[in-house]
N, C-alpha and C positions, 0 to 999 in steps of 0.2 A: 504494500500500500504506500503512494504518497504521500507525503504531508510537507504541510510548512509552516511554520512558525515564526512570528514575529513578537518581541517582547520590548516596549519602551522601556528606557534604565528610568530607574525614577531621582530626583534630587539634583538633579544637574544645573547648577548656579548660575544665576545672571553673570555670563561672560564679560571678561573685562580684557584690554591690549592686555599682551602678553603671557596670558593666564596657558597651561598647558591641556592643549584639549584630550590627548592621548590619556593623561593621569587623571581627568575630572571623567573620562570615558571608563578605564580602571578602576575607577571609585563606584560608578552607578553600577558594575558589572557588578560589584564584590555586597552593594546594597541589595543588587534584585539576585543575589546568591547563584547568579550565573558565569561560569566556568569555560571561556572561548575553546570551540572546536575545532578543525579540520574543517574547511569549507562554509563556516561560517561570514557573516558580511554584515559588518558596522556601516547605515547607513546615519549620515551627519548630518543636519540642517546646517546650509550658508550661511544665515548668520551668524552661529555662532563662530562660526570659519573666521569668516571677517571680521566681527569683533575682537578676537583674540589677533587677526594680524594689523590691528588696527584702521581699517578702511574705514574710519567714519569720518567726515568733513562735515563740520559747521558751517551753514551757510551764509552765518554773519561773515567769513572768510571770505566769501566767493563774490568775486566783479566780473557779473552779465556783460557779455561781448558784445556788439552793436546786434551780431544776430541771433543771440540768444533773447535780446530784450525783443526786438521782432517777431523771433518765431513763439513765444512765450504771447504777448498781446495777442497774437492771431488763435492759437488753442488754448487760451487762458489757464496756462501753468506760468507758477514763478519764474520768470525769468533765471534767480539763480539757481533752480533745479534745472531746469534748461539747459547752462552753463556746466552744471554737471557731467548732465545727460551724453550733451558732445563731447565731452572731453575724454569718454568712456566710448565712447561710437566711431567707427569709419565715416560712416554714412548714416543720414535720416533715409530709410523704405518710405514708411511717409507718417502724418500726421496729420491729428483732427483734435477737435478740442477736448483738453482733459488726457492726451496721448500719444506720446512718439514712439514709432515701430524702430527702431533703429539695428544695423547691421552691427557689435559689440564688437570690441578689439580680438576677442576671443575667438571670434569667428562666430557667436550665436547670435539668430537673427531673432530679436527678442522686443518684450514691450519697456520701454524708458531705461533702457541697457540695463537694469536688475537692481536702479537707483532706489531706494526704497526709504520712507519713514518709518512703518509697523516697527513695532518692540524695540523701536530705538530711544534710549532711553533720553528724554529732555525735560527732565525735572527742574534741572534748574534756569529753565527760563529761554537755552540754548538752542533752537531748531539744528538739529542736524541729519543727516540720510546716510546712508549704507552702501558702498560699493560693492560688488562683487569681489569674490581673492585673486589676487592679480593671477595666480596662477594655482587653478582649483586642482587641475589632475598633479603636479607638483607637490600640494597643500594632503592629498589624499595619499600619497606615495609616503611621505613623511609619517603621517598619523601610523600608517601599516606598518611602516620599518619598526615606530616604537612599542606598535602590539605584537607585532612578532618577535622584537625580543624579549617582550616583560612574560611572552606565556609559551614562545615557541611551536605554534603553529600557524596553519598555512590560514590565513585572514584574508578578504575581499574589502574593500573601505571603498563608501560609494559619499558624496557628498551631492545634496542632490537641493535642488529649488525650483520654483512652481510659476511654469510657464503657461502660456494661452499657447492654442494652437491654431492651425490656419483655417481646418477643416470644420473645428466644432465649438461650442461652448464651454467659460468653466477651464480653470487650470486644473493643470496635474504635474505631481511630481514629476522631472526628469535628471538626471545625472548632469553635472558640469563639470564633475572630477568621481575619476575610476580610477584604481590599484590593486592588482592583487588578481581581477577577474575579466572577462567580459564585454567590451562595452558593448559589441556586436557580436552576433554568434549567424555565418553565413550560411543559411541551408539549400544553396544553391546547387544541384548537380547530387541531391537527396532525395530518393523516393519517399512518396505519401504511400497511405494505407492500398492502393492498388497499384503500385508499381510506376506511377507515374512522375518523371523528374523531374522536381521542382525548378524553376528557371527566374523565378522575382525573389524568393521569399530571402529575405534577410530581419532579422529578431532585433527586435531595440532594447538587448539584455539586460542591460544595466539600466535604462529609464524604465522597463517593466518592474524592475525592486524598488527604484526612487520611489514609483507612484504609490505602491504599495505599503512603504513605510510612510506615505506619508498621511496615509489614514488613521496612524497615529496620532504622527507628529501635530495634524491642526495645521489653521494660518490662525488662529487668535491666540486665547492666552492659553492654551494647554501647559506651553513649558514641558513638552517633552521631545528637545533636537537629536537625541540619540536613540536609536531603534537598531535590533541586533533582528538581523535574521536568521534562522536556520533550516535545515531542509532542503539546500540549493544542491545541483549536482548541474557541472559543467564537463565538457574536452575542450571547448572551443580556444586559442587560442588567449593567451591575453590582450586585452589594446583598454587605450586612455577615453578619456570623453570625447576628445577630439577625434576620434574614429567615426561617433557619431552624428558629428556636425555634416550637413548635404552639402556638397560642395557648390559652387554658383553656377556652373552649368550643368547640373541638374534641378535646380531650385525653381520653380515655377512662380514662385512670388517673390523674388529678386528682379 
């Protein structure tokens, strides 16, 4: 029989710069009395990525560019989130009010490059928003290195955030950084149940776990960025997020 298993770590602290996500990860394994396996996969909410590498910018900081102040009066966003926005993006795909589709340095074609306010903390009077980790599959690779050697087995680390998509409504988790597993698994040149070789089918491995832990994880106040799952069985080679990014001449909404 299969099965699969998913378990939020409970207690994992308001993330601060510098703070060690691998040992506060450590810490909620050893509270929910869970013991990492062989093929197991720590999947991470972004924010707390980027809080601990510091990615957050006050936007008392930031001086709107002639066309940030522009394209900000035309879809009635702040201007200095605007200013953000581009400075994280190649290119605007396009924009309407309240939204920039923008191309992201990362290569994902995403809504306001993954600029974000939610749970960011501005108690003290201070607006500020959230960038993406400059480098998520780097940022994932790390966290793996330090759970594989604090318990010595083979770990997947998916770190994952919640994108719109083109075709439907409603976000869902996907992968921005992978290590350890999967981000694609090609079933190309594989028969189906009657012999027939499949010639499209390629798996979005690693965003099919994002999405799933993230029926945990919440987008409000749950406070649960860390989700372990179990139950996965792979051969597929390994590759990073960037495997799963479509490239621009395959992309029909580029």
């Amino acid at each position: 029989m299969s099965a699969l298993s998913l378990h939020a770590l409970p207690g994992i602290p308001m993330v601060m710069p510098g703070d060690d996500i691998a040992g506060l990860i450590a810490d909620g394994l050893g509270r929910a009395g869970l013991v990492p396996q062989d093929g197991d996969v720590v999947v991470i909410a972004q924010k707390i990525i980027s809080k601990s590498e510091g990615r957050t910018v006050k936007l008392s900081d930031v001086t709107p560019s002639a066309e940030a102040e522009e394209l900000g009066g035309q879809i009635g966003k702040d201007p200095r989130i605007v200013q953000v926005i581009l400075g994280e993006a190649v290119r605007v795909v396009r924009a309407r009010p309240g939204l920039m589709i923008v191309e992201h340095k990362l290569g994902f074609v995403m809504a306001n490059a993954g600029v974000d306010q939610s749970n960011v903390d501005g108690r003290d009077g201070q607006a500020r928003v959230l960038l993406l980790p400059e480098d998520p599959d780097g940022s994932a690779q790390a966290i793996r290195t330090q759970l594989t050697a604090r318990y010595g087995v083979h770990l997947g680390v998916i770190i994952n955030d919640s994108f719109g998509r083109a075709w439907r409504r409603g976000t869902a988790g996907i992968a921005i950084g992978v290590a350890g597993l999967p981000g694609l698994v090609d079933l190309r040149g594989s028969p189906d149940l009657f012999g027939r070789i499949l010639e499209v089918s390629i798996i979005g491995y690693a965003d099919e776990i994002a999405a799933a832990a993230s029926l945990l994880m919440g987008q409000a106040d749950e406070g649960q960025p860390v989700v372990l799952v179990r139950g996965l069985k792979w051969t597929a080679p390994e590759s990073n997020a960037q495997a799963l990014v479509r490239p621009a001449a395959e992309d029909l909404f580029r």
